[in-house]
N, C-alpha and C positions, 0 to 999 in steps of 0.2 A: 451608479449601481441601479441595477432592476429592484421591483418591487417586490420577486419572485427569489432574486438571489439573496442567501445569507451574507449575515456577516462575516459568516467563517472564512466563506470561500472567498469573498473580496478581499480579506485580510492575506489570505492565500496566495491568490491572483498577484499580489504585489511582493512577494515574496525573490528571490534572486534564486533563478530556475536550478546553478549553478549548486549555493549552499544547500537546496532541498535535494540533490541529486549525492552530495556528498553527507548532508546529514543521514540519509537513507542507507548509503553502502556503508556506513557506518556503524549502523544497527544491525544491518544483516551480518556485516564479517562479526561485529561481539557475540550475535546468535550462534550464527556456526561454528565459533571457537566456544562456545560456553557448555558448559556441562549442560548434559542431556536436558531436563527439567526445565531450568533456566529458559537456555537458546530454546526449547520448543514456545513456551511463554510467549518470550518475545518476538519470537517469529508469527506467533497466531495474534500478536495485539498486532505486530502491523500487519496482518491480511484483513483486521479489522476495519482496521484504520482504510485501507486503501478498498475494503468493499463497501464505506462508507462515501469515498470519493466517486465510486463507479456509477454508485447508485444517482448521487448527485448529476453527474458527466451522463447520465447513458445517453439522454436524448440526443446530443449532439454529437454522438459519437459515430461513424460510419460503420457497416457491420463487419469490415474483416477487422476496426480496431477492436469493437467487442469482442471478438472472438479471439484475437491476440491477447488482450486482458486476463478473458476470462481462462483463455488456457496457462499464463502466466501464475493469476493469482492460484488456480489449481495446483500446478508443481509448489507456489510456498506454501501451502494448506499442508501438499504431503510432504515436504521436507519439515516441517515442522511437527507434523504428525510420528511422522519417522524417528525424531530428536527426542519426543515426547514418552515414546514407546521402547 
């Protein structure tokens, strides 16, 4: 581990890309079935979540993935804005 990397994300990094791929779609289908209120919640805690990762990631990131991200994380900003409202 760098001296620059968290603990968080080394705990991360070992993680089974598999079960975070399935934990994930699991939260967003409870979101989008969940009454409005709810599903927007949880939909805005994981774009939290994952604008905390980005921020982490940006530097090594090339720029069309940025920009794949950041147009990704926008549609769940509004979808969840949406559920909200």
């Amino acid at each position: 581990m760098q001296r620059t990397q968290s603990p968080v994300l080394a705990r991360l990094a070992r993680l089974n890309p598999t079960a975070v791929f399935l934990a994930t779609l699991a939260l967003v289908l409870v979101a989008l079935f969940a009454p409005g209120p709810v599903g927007g919640m949880l939909l805005l805690l994981l774009a939290v979540l994952l604008v905390w990762l980005m921020t982490a990631t940006w530097a090594v990131q090339r720029p069309a993935t940025r920009l794949l991200r950041l147009l990704m994380l926008t549609l769940l900003i509004a979808v969840a804005l949406a559920k909200l409202l």
